[in-house]
N, C-alpha and C positions, 0 to 999 in steps of 0.2 A: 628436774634434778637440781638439788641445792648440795653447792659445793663449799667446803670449809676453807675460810678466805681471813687474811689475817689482819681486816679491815673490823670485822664483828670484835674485837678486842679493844679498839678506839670508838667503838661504838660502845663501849658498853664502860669505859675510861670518861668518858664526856657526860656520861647520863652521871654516872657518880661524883664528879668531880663540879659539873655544870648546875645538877640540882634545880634545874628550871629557871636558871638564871641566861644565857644563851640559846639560842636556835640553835643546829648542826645545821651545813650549807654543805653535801657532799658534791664535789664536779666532778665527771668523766666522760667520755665520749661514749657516745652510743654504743649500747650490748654488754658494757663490760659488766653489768652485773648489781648495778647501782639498786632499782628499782626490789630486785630478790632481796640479797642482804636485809636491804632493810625490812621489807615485810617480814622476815626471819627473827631480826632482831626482836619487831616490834610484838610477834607471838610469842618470845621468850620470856621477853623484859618488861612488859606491862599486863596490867588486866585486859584491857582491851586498846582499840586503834581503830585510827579512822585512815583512809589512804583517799585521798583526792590527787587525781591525775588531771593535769590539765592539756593532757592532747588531749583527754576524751571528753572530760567536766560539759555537761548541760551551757547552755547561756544563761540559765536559772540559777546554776550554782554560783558561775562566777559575778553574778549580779548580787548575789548574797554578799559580799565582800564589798561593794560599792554600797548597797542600801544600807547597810546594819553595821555599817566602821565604828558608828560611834554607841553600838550596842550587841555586845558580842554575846548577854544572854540569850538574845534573839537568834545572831548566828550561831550559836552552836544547839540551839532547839532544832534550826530549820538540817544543820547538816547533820545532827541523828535523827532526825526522821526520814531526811533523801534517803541515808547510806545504812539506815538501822543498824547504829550502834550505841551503844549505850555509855557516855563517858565519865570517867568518873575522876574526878579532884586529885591533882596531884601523882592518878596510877593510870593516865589515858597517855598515848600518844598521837599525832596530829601530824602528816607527812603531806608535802607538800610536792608532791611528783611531776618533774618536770617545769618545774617553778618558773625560768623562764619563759617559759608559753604567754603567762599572768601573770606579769612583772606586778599588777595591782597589790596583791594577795602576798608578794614578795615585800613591798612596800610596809604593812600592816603588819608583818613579824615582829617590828619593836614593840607595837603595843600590846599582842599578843602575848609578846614572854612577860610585858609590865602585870598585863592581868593577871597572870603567874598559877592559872588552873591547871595548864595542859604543859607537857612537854613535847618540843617541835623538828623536828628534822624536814628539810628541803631537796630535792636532787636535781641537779640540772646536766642538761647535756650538748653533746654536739652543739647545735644554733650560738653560738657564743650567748652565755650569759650577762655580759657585759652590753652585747650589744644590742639587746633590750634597756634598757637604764635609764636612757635619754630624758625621760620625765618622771622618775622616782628619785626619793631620795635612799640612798641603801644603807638596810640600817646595819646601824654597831654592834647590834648583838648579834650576828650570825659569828660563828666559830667554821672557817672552812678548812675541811679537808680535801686531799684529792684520791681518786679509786682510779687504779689499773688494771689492766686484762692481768689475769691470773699468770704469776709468775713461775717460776718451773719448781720451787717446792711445794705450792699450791697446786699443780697440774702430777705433781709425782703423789703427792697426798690421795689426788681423785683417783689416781691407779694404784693406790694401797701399796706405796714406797715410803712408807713412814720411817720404818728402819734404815733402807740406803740414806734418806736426807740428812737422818743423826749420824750416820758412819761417817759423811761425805764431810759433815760440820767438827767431828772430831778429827778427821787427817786432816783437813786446813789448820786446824789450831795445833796442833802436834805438828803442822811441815812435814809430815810423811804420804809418801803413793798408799793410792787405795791395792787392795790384794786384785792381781791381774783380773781375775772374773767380775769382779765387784765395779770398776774402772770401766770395764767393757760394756757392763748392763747399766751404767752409769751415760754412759758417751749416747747408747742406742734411743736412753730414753731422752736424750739432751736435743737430737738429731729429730725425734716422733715430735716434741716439744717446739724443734724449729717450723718444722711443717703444719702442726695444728694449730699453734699459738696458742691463748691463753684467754680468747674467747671463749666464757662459758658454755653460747650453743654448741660452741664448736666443737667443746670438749666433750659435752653432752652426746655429741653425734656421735664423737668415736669411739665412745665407752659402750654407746647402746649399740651400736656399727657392728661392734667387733670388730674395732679397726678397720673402718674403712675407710678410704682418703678422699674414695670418691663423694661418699656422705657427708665430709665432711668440707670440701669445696663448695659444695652448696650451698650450707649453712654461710660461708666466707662470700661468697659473691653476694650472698642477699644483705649482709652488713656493707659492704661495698659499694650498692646500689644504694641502700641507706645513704649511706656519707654521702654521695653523688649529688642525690635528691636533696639534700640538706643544703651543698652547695650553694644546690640553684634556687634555694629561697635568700639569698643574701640578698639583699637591696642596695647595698652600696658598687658604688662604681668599678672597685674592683673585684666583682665576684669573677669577671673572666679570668684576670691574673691566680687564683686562690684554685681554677679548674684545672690552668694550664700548669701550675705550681704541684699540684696534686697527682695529674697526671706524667709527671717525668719524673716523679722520686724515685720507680724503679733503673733507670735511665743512670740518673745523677747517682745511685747508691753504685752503680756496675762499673764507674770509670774508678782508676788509681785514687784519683786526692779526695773524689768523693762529695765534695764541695758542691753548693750551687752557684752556677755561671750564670749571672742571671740575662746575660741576651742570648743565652742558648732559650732560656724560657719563653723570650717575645722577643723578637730581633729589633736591635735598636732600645733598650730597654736597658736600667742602672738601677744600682743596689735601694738607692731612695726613695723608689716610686714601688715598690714592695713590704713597705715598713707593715701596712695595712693587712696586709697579705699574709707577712708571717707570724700578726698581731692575731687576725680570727684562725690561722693550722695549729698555730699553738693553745690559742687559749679556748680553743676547740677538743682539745687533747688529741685530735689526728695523726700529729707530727711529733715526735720529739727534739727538739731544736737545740743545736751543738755550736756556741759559739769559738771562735779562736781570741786563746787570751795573748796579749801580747807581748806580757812583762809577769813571767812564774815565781817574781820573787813577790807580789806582791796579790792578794784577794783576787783571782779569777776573774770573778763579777765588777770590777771596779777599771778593767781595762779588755772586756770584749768587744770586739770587733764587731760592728754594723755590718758589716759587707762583706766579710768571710765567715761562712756558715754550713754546716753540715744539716741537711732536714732528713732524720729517722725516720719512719713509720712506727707508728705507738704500737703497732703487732705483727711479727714475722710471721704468722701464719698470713692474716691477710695479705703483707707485701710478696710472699708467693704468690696468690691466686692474682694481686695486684699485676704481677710482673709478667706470670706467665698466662695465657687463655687458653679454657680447657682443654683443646685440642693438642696445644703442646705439652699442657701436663702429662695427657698419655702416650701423644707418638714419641717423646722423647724419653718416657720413661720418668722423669726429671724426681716423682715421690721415691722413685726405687732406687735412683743416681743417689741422692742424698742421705737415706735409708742406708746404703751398705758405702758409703762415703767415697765415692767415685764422681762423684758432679765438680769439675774443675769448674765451667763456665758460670760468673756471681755466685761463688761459693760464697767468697770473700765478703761478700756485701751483703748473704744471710747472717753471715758469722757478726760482722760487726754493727748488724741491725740490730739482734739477738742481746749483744753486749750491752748496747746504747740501752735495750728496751727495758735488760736487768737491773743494770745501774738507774735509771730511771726507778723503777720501782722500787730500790730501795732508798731513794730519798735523795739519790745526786742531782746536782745540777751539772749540766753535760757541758765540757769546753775540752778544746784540742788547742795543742801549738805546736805551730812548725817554723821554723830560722831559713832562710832563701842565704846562701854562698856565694856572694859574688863575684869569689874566685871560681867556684866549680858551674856555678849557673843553672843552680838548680837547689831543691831543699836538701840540704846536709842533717835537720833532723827532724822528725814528722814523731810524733807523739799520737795514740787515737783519742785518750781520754788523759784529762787530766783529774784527779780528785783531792779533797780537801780536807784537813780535819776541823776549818771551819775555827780553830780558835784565833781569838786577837791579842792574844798574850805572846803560843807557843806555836805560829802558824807551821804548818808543813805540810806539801805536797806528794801528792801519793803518781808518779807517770804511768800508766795501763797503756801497752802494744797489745794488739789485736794479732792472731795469726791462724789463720783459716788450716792452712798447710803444716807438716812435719816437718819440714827445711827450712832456714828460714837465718837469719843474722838478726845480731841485737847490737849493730853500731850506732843506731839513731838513739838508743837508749843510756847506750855508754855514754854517747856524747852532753846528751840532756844531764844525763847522772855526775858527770864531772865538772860541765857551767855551774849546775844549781847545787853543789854539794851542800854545802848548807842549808836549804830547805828541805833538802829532803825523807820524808817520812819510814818511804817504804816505797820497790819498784816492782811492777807486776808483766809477767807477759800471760797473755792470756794464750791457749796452744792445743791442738785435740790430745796432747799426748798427757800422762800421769805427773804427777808430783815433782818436784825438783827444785834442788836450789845452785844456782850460775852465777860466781862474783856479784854476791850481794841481792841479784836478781830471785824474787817468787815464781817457778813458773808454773802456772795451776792448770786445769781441765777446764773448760769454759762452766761447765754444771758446779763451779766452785765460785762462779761469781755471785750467789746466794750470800759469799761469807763475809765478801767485802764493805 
């Protein structure tokens, strides 16, 4: 089942603009979808295509890239004949799947776009890409993007909600509630969406399923067992830290501040001796990694915190299956808790996995701030996200609360909103409830974080 993703658009932005002058270098973590896309593309937008995967490549094939570097009329005889296809000047594509497996073949991409026959796309995953490198040089011409599990107007698309996503896009710009029914079947799909995430099998499972959660836990434990395995090929010293770091994100996501404690991870253990650790979750795309900024008046990224850290999971659907084992999904009910929105226990910590995982996908980079009272002795304002408009002219920040519940105070936000008056852009709470606006405060439906 190939799903309409709004990644085939910069794919096909890159072919026009690039003109065979760049590689495309797509990264994501295993499953998300990497591999389809582009086969999809490449039957669209070219005559033909060649697709070399190299978890599976011959020792023949990748021996072709060693012997014939410096004669690629050879190479590209021998690889349509392996793969009988027929390439043709200028209207072939050439996909390199999986590219870190073959860092060699990753190598020879410069000289490939110099030859200038073929146009090239690469996909790399899980294994860190980086951490093959060690004796290549990487060339300049790769152009990277990054691909996410399917986001929730992408997973409302595959369930033929193309009309609610343009309703949902025009009450955000208008600052009006949706019509009560519309809100409702807005919230229900938001809720399906936290539970199956936005893994393609996954989504595939519960389209073909007819909804079912149990087919679709399957599907999530077997990319789970993926990542695991993936793990335990690390070579470096700390792959046990990156197992023991992996396994407690549901853990660390279920306490208040949410943060990672790092000798709760390995007792006896400090923020420094993890650098490694949170270097291969993220550039793995596993994790989505939320640093704390420590000064909102100035660039986010120019004063994050080494040691205070929030670690996401890159998909709420998996951090359910992550969090709970199958027996508890059904003695406790936990798909039909959340389903008819009754699940108090780590509501909180799907909701603001779900936020992290949206904002993520649209192109934020994730940071939180909180102020410690040393009159009251304790944090006086906690922020979940902060966001940016990213200019250096007219900078201004945007504060996002997260709020799983209908009840709830917005004095951490007052207070943030009155230190930084002058930075600030615009203040969001995020809330299961409709539309509204509160002394200056937006406060949206979470399926509205699309628009942010």
């Amino acid at each position: 089942m190939v799903f309409q993703r709004k990644i085939y658009d910069k794919l096909k932005s890159w072919k026009a603009q690039s003109k065979g002058n760049d590689a495309l270098l797509i990264e994501g973590a295993r499953r998300v979808g990497k591999s389809t896309i582009v086969e999809e593309f490449a039957k669209n937008e070219y005559d033909s295509y060649l697709i070399i995967d190299f978890a599976r490549a011959s020792e023949d094939v990748k021996n072709y890239f060693v012997k014939f570097n410096n004669d690629f009329d050879t190479l590209f005889m021998m690889l349509q004949s392996v793969y009988g296809v027929k390439l043709i000047k200028r209207k072939s594509l050439i996909v390199f799947d999986e590219v870190q497996r073959f860092p060699t073949a990753r190598e020879l991409i410069k000289y490939l776009v110099a030859d200038g026959r073929y146009d090239y796309i690469e996909t790399g995953s899980l294994i860190s890409i980086r951490e093959n490198v060690k004796d290549i040089v990487i060339p300049s011409e790769e152009t990277p993007i990054k691909m996410y599990p399917m986001d929730f107007e992408e997973f409302c698309i595959a369930l033929g909600e193309e009309m609610l996503i343009s309703y949902i896009r025009q009450c955000f710009s208008d600052v009006k509630p949706l019509e009560r029914g519309l809100h409702e079947k807005a919230m229900q799909l938001f809720r399906e969406y936290m539970l199956v995430g936005g893994m393609p099998q996954a989504v595939a499972a519960y389209i073909e399923s007819h909804k079912d959660f149990g087919a679709v836990d399957v599907v999530k434990r077997r990319i789970l067992t993926l990542y695991r395995e993936d793990i335990m090929k690390i070579k470096a010293q700390y792959r046990s830290r990156v197992i023991a770091l992996y396994d407690m994100i549901p853990s660390m996501l279920s306490k208040h501040e949410k943060r990672v404690v790092f000798s709760d991870v390995t007792k006896g253990t400090y923020a420094e001796q993890y650098a490694e650790t949170f270097f291969w979750l993220t550039d793995s795309m596993i994790v989505n990694e939320c640093r704390r900024t420590d000064d909102p008046n100035i660039a986010p990224n120019l004063n994050a915190s080494e040691t205070y850290i929030k670690c996401y999971m890159c998909d709420t659907g998996l951090l359910v299956s992550h969090a709970f084992n199958e027996n508890e999904l059904l003695e406790n009910d936990v798909y039909k808790q959340i389903l008819t929105d009754k699940l108090s226990l780590n509501e909180g910590m799907l909701y603001e996995n779900i936020i992290a995982q949206m904002l993520t996908a649209l192109g934020h980079k994730l940071f939180f701030y909180t102020r410690y009272s040393e009159e009251k002795h304790r944090n006086d304002i906690e922020i979940d996200f902060l966001l940016s408009n990213n200019s250096k002219i007219k900078y201004r920040i945007y504060p996002v609360e997260v709020k799983s519940g209908k009840k709830y105070t917005t004095k951490s936000l007052t207070h943030f909103k009155e230190t930084y008056k002058a930075r600030i852009g615009g203040a969001y709470i995020i809330h299961p409830k409709n539309v509204f606006v509160k002394d200056d405060i937006v406060c949206i439906p979470p399926y509205m974080t699309i628009c942010l």
